[in-house]
C-alpha positions in Angstrom: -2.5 -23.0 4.7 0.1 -22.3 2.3 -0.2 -18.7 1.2 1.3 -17.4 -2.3 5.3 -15.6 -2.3 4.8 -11.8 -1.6 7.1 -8.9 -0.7 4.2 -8.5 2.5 4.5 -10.3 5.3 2.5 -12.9 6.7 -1.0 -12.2 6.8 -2.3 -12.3 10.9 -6.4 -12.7 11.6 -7.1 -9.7 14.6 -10.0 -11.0 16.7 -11.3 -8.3 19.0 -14.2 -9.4 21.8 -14.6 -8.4 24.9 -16.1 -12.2 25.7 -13.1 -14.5 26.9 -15.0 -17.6 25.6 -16.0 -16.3 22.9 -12.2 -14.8 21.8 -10.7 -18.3 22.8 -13.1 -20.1 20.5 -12.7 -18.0 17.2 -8.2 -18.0 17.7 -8.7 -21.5 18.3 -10.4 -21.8 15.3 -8.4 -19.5 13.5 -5.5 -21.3 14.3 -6.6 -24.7 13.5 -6.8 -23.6 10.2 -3.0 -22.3 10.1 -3.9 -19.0 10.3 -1.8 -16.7 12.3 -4.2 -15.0 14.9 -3.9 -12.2 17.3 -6.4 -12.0 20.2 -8.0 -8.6 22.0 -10.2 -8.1 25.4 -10.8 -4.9 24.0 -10.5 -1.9 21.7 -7.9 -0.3 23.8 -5.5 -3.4 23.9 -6.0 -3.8 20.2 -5.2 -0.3 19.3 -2.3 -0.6 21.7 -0.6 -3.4 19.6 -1.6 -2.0 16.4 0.3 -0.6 13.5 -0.1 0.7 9.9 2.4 -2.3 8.4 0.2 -4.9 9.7 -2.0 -6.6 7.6 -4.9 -9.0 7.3 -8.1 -9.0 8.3 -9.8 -7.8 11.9 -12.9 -9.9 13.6 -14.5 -6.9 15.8 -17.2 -7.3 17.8 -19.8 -4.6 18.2 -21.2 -4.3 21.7 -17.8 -4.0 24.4 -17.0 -2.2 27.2 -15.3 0.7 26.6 -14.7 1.4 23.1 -17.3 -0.1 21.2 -16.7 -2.2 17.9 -18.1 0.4 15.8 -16.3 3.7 17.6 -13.0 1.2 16.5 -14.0 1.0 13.1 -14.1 4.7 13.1 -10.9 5.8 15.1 -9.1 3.4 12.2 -11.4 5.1 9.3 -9.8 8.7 11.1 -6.5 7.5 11.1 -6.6 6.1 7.2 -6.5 3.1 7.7 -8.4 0.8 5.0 -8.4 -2.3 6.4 -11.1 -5.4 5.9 -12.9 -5.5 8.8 -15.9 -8.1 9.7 -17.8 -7.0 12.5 -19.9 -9.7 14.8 -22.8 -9.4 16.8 -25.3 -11.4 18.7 -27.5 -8.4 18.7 -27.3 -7.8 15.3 -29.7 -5.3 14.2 -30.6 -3.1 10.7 -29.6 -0.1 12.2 -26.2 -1.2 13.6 -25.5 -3.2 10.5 -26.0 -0.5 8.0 -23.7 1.6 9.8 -20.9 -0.7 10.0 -21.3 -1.1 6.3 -21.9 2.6 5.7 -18.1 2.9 7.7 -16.5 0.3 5.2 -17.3 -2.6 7.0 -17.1 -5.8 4.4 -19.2 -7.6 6.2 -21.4 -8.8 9.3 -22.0 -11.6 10.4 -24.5 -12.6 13.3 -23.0 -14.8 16.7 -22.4 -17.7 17.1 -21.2 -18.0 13.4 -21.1 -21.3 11.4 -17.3 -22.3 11.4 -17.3 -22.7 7.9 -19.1 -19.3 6.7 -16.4 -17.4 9.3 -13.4 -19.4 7.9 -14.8 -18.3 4.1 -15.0 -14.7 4.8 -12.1 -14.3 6.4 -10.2 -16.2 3.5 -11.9 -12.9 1.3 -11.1 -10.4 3.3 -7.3 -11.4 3.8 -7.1 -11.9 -0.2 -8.8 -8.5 -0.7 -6.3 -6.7 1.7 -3.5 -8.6 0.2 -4.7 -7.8 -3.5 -5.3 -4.1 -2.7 -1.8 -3.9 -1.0 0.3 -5.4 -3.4 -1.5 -2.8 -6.0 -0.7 0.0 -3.9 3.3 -1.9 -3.6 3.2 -1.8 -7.5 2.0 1.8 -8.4 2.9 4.0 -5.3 2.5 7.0 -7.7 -1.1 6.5 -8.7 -1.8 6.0 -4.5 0.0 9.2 -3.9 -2.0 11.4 -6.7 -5.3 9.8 -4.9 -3.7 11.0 -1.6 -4.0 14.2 -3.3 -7.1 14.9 -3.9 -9.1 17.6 -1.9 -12.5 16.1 -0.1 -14.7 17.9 -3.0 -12.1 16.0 -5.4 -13.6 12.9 -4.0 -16.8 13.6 -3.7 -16.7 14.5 -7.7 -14.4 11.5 -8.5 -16.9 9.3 -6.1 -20.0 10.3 -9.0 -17.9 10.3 -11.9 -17.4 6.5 -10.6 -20.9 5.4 -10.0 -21.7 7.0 -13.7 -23.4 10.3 -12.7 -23.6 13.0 -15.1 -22.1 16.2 -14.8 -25.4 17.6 -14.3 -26.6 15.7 -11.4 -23.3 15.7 -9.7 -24.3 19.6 -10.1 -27.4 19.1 -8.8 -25.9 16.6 -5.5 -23.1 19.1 -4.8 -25.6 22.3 -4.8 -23.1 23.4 -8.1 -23.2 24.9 -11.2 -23.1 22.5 -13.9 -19.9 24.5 -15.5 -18.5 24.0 -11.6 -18.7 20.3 -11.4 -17.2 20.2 -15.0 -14.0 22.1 -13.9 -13.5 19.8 -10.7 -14.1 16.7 -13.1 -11.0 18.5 -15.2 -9.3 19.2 -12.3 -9.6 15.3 -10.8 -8.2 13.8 -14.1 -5.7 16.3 -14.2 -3.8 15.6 -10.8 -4.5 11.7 -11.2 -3.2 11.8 -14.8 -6.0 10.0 -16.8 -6.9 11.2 -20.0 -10.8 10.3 -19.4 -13.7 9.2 -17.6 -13.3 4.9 -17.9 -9.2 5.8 -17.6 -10.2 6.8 -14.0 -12.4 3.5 -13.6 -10.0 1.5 -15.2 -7.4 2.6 -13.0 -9.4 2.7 -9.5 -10.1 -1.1 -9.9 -7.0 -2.7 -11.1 -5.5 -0.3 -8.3 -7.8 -0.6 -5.2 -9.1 -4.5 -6.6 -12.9 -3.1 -6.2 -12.4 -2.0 -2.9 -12.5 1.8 -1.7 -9.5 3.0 -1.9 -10.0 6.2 0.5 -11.2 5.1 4.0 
């Protein structure tokens, strides 16, 4: 697979399962389809080998010994790290799935997975973690104003995003309505946008529809 001329690295596919069949299966795979693969036992080893300049995509699976897949998702989520992560399962349930999702998971898919569906979502997530990165390579200042927003900065910025009103970001913060108007000031202010679709405008070409803030 012939991937495009970047200033990043080779992307690397991170499997993580604690089943030795299972791991050897999905590198194999992996690999058969030119793509460079790491393999993990468990969380630990993974987290052990692990690095903020590596890039990709990560194959976790939910239910291991040890550090679960999930309790990985959120030690990276702690740590800032917004990386695409697919988690597996072949006890998928609601519950477990809304939760990976709810933690930035971009997707889930059920075990044993149909070679073709797991080769096409990890093609996504790689190109999403490449497009993100090389947005975040092109305007470092815009990543460092986000950086420096406060948690109630993003909690405002999050609502002005999903085209709340002033007053029912008031109302979902437990505000006054002249409250949530002077953090919406105060969030255009430190990311320099003159307005409202300046923010949006900015957030996707910047973060290519994915969340910027773990």
């Amino acid at each position: 697979m012939n991937h495009p001329q970047s200033p990043l690295p080779e992307p690397t596919v991170f499997v993580v399962d604690d089943d030795p069949s299972a791991l050897r299966a999905m590198c194999f795979l992996l690999e058969c389809n030119s793509w460079r693969v790491e393999g993990f036992s468990s969380a630990d080893d993974f987290l052990k080998a692990w690095s903020v300049d590596r890039h990709g995509c990560l194959l976790l699976d939910v239910r291991m010994p040890g550090m679960s897949g999930l309790e990985l998702q959120a030690a990276l989520t702690r740590n800032g790290v917004n990386f695409p992560i697919i988690m597996m399962s072949g006890y998928g349930d609601v519950t477990t799935c809304a939760q990976a999702f709810r933690a930035g998971a971009v997707d889930f898919l059920e075990k044993p997975t149909d070679h073709r569906v797991l080769l096409g979502r990890v093609q996504e997530a790689v190109k999403r973690d490449a497009t993100r990165r090389q947005a975040q390579f092109a305007s470092p200042q815009f990543i460092a104003r986000l950086d420096s927003l406060t948690p109630r900065d993003r909690e405002v910025m999050d609502r002005l995003m999903e085209g709340k009103s002033l007053k029912q970001i008031a109302l979902e913060l437990n505000v006054s309505v002249q409250t949530s108007s002077k953090h919406r000031i105060r969030v255009l202010e430190k990311l320099c946008v003159a307005n409202d679709l300046e923010l949006l405008r900015n957030l996707l070409r910047h973060s290519a529809n994915e969340p910027i803030l773990a």
